[in-house]
SERO-4910 file (N, C-alpha, C, O; in steps of 0.05 Angstrom, whole numbers):
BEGIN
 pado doro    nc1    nc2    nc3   cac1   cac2   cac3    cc1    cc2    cc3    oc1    oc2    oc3
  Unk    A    316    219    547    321    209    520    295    197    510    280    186    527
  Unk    A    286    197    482    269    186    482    270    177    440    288    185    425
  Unk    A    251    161    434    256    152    409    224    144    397    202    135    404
  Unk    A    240    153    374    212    155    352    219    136    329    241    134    317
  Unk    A    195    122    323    193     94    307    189    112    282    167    121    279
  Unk    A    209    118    263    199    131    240    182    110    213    160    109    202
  Unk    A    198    100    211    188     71    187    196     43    205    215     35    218
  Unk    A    179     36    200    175      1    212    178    -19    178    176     -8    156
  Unk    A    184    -50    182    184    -58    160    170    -79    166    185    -90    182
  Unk    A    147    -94    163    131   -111    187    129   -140    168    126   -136    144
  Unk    A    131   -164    178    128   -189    157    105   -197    174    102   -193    198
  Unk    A     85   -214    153     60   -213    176     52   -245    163     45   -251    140
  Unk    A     57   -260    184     57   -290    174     37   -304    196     28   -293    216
  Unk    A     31   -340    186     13   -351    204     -4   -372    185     -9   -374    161
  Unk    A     -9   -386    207    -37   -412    193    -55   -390    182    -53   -366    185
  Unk    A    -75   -406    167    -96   -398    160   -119   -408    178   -132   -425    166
  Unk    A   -126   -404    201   -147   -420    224   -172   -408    215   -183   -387    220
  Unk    A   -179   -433    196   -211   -429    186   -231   -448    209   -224   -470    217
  Unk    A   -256   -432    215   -277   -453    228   -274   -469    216   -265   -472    193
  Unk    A   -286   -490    238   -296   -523    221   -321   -525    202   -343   -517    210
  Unk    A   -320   -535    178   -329   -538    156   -322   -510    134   -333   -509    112
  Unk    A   -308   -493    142   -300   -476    130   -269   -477    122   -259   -457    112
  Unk    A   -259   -493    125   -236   -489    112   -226   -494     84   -239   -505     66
  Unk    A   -205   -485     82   -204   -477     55   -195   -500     32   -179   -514     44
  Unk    A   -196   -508     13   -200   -531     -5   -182   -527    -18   -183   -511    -36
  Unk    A   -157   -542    -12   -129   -530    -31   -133   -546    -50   -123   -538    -70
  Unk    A   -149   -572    -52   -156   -589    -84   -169   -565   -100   -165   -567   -125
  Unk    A   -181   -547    -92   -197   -533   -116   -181   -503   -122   -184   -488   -141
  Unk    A   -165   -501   -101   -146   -475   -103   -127   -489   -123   -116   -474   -139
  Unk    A   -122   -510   -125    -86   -520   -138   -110   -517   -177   -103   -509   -199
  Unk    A   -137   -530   -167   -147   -538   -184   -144   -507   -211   -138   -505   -235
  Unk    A   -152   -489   -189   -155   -470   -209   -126   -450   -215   -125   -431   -230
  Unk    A   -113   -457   -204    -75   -441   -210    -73   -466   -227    -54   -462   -242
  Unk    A    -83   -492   -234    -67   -515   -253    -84   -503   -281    -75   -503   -304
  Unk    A   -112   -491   -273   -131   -483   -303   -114   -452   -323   -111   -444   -347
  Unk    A   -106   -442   -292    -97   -413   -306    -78   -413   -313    -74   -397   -332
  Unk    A    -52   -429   -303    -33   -437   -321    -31   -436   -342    -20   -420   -356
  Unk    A    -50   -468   -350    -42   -480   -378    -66   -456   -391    -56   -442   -409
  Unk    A    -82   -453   -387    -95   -430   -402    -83   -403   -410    -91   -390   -429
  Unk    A    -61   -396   -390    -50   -366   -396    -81   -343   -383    -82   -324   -398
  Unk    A    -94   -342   -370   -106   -334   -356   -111   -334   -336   -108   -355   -324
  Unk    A   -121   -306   -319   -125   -299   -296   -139   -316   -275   -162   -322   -280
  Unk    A   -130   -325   -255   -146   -339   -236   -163   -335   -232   -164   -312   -223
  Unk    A   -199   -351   -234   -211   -340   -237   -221   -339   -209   -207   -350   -192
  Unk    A   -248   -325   -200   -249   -328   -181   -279   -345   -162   -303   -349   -168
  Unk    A   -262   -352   -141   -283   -385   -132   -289   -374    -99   -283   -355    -85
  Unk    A   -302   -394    -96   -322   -390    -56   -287   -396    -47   -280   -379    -31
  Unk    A   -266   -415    -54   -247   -414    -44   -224   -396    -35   -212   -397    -14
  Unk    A   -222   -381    -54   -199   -365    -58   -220   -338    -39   -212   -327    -19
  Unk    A   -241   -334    -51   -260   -309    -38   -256   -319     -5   -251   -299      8
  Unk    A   -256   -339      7   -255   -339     33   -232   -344     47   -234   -344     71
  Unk    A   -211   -349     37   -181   -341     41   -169   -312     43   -153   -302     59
  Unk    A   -184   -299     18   -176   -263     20   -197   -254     44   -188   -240     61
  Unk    A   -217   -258     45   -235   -240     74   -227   -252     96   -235   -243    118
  Unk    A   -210   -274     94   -198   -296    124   -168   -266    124   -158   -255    143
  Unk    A   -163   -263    104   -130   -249    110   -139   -223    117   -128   -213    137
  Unk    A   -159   -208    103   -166   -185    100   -177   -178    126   -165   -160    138
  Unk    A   -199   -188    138   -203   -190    167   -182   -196    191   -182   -186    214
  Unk    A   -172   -206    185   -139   -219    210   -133   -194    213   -139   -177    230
  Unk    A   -118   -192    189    -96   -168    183   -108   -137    202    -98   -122    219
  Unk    A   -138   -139    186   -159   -115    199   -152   -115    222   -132   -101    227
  Unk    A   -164   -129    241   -173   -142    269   -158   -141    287   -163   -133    310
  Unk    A   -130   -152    275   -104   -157    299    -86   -134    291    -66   -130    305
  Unk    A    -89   -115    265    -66    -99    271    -68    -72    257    -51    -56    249
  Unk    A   -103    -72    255   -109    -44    248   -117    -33    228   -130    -12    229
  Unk    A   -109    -50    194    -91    -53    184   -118    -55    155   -129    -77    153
  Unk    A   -124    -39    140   -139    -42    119   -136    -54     93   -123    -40     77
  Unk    A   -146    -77     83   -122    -83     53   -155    -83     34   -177    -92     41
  Unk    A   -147    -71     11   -156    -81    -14   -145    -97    -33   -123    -89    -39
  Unk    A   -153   -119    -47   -148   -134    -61   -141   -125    -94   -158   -120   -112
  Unk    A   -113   -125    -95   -104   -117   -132   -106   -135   -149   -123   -135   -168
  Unk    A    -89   -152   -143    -97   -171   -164    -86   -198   -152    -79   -194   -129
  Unk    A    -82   -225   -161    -84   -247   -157    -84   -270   -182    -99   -273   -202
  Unk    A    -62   -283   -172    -50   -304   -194    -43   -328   -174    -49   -326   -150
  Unk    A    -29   -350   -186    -18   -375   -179      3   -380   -187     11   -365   -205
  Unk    A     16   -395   -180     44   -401   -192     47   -432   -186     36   -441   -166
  Unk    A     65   -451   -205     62   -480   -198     99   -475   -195    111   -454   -199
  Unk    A    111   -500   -187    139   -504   -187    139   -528   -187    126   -545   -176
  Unk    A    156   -529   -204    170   -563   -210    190   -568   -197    206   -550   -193
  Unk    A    194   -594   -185    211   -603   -169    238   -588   -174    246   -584   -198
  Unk    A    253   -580   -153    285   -560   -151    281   -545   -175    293   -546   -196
  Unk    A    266   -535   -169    259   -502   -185    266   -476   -177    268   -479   -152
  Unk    A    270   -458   -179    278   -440   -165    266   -411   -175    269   -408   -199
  Unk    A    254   -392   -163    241   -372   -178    264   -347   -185    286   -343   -175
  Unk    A    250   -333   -205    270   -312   -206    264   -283   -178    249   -276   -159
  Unk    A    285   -278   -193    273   -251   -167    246   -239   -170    234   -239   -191
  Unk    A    236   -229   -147    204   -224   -162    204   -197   -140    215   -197   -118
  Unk    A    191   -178   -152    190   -155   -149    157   -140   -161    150   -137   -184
  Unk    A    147   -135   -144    124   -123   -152    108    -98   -145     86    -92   -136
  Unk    A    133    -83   -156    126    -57   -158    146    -51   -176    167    -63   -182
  Unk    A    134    -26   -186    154     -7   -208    173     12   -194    163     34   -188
  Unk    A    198     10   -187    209     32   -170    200     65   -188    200     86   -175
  Unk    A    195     65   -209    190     97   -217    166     97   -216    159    116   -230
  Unk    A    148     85   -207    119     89   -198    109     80   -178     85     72   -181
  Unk    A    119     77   -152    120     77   -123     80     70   -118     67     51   -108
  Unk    A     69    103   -136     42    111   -126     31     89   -132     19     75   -116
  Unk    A     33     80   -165     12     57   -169     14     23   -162     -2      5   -163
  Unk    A     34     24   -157     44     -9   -142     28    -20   -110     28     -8    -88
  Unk    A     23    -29   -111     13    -49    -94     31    -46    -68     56    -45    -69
  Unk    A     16    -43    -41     29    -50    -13     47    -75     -9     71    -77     -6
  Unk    A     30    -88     -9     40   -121      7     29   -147    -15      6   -152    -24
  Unk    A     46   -157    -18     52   -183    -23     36   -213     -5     50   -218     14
  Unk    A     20   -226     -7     21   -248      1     25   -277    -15     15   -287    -36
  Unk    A     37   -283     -3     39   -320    -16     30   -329      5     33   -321     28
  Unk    A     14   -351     -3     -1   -368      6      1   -403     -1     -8   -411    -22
  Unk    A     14   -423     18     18   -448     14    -10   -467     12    -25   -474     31
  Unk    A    -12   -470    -13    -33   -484    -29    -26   -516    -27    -44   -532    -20
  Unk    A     -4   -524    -31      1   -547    -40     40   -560    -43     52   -575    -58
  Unk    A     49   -543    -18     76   -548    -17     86   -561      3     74   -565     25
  Unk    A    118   -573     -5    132   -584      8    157   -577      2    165   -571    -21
  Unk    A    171   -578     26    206   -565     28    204   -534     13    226   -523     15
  Unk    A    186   -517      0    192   -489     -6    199   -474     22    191   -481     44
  Unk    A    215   -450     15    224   -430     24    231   -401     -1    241   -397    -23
  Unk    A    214   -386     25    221   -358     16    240   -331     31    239   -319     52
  Unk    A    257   -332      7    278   -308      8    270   -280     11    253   -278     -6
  Unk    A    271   -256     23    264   -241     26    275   -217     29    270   -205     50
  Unk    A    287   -207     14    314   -185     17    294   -155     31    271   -150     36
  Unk    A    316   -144     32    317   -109     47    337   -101     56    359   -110     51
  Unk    A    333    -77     73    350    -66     68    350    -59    101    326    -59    107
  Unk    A    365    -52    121    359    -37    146    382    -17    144    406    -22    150
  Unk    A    370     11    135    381     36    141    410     29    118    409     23     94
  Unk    A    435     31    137    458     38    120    468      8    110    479      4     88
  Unk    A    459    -15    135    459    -43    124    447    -56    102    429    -73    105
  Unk    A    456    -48     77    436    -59     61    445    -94     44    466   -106     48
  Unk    A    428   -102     30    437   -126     21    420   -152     47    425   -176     45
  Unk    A    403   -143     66    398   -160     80    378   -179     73    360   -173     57
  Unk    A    380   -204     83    355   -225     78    342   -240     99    350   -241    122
  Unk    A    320   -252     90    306   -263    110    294   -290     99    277   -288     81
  Unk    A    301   -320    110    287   -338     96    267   -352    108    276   -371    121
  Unk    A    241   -349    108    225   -362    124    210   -395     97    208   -397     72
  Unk    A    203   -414    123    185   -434     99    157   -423     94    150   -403    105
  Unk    A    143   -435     77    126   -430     66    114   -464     68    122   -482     54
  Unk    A     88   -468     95     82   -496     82     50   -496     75     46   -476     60
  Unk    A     35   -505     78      8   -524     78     -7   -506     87      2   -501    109
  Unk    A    -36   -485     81    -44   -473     92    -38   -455    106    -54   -447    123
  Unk    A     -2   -440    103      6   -409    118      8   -389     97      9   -393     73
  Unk    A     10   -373    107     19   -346    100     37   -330     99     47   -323    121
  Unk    A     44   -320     78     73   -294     92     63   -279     74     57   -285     51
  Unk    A     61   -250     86     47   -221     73     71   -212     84     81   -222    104
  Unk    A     86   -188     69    106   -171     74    108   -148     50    100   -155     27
  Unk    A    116   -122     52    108   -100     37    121   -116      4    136   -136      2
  Unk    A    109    -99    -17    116   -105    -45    138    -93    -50    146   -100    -72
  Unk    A    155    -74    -40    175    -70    -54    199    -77    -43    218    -62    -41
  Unk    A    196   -108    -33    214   -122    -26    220   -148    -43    202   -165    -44
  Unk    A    245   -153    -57    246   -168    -79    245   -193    -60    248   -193    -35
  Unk    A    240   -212    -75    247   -244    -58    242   -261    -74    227   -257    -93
  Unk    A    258   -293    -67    253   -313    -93    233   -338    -77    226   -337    -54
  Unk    A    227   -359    -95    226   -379    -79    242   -400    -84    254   -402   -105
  Unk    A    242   -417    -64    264   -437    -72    243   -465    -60    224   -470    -45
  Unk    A    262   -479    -82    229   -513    -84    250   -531    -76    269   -535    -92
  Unk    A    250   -544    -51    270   -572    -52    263   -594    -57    280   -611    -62
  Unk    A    239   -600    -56    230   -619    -56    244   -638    -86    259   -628   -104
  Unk    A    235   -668    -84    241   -678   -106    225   -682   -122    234   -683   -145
  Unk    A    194   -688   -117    178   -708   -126    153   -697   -133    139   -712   -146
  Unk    A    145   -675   -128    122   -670   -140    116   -637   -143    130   -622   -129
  Unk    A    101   -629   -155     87   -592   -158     86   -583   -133     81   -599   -115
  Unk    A     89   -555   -127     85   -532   -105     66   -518   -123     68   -512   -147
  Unk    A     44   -514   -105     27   -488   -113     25   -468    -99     25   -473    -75
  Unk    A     24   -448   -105     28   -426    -86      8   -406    -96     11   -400   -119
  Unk    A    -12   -393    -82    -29   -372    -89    -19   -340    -79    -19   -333    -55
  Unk    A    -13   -324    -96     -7   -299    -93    -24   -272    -92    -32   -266   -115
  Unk    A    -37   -246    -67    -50   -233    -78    -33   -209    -72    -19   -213    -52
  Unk    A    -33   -188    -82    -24   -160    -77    -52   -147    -60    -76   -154    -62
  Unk    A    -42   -128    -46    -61   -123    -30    -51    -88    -33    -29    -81    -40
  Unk    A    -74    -69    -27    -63    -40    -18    -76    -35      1    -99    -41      6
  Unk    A    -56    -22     18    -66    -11     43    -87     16     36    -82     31     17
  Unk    A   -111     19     52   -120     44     62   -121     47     81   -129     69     89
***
């Protein structure tokens, strides 16, 4: 007997373990998801965020083979018991041009968690809730809807987002 892995569905989570004096500056990451907000513009881009994506982009490389280019990249703030809508980022009638994987990145949170639906084979409707805190990660493919949820009482979640495509 024997068995073949046709499709895998892989969540690829973890600290961010930057060298010492290299780590990453969530005052200037929150700083610039608080500018692009209230501006309505694109995050711009800083030595911070640039060494967070070649910290993921390398990992990801390194430990699992695994090639990503960078699509695009935004921020998101949450106000205390906030709750996101469903977020989905890809076009189901355009599969080709949508983005691989998803990362969120904990900038500046407390009590968030992320929802993470799919589907396994004929089981569908399934979820997965992992937290989201202080310097981790959760990358998992884009055409997996998921929300976030904010418990906290008392103050902003920032959360940095990039789409990535595989080559």
């Amino acid at each position: 007997m024997q068995k073949k892995v046709l499709t895998e569905q892989a969540l690829y989570h973890g600290d961010v373990s930057m060298p010492k004096d290299w780590e990453i500056d969530e005052i200037d990451l929150a700083h610039h998801i608080l500018h692009s907000t209230f501006k309505d513009t694109a995050v711009l881009p800083s030595r911070t965020l640039d060494k967070l994506n070649v910290y993921i982009k390398d990992f990801i490389n390194l430990k699992y083979d695994i090639r990503l280019i960078e699509q695009k990249l935004w921020g998101n703030i949450y106000k205390p018991q906030q709750k996101s809508n469903p977020l989905l980022h890809v076009d189901p009638v355009d599969l080709k041009n949508g983005p691989d994987f998803i990362l969120l990145y904990g900038v500046q949170v407390e009590d968030c968690n992320v929802r993470i639906h799919y589907d396994d084979n004929r089981r569908k409707g399934r979820s997965w809730d992992m937290p989201l805190t202080n310097n981790k990660f959760i990358m998992f493919p884009s055409t997996n809807m998921y929300y976030i949820t904010n418990d906290q009482k008392d103050s902003l979640n920032f959360i940095q987002s990039i789409t990535y495509e595989y080559v």
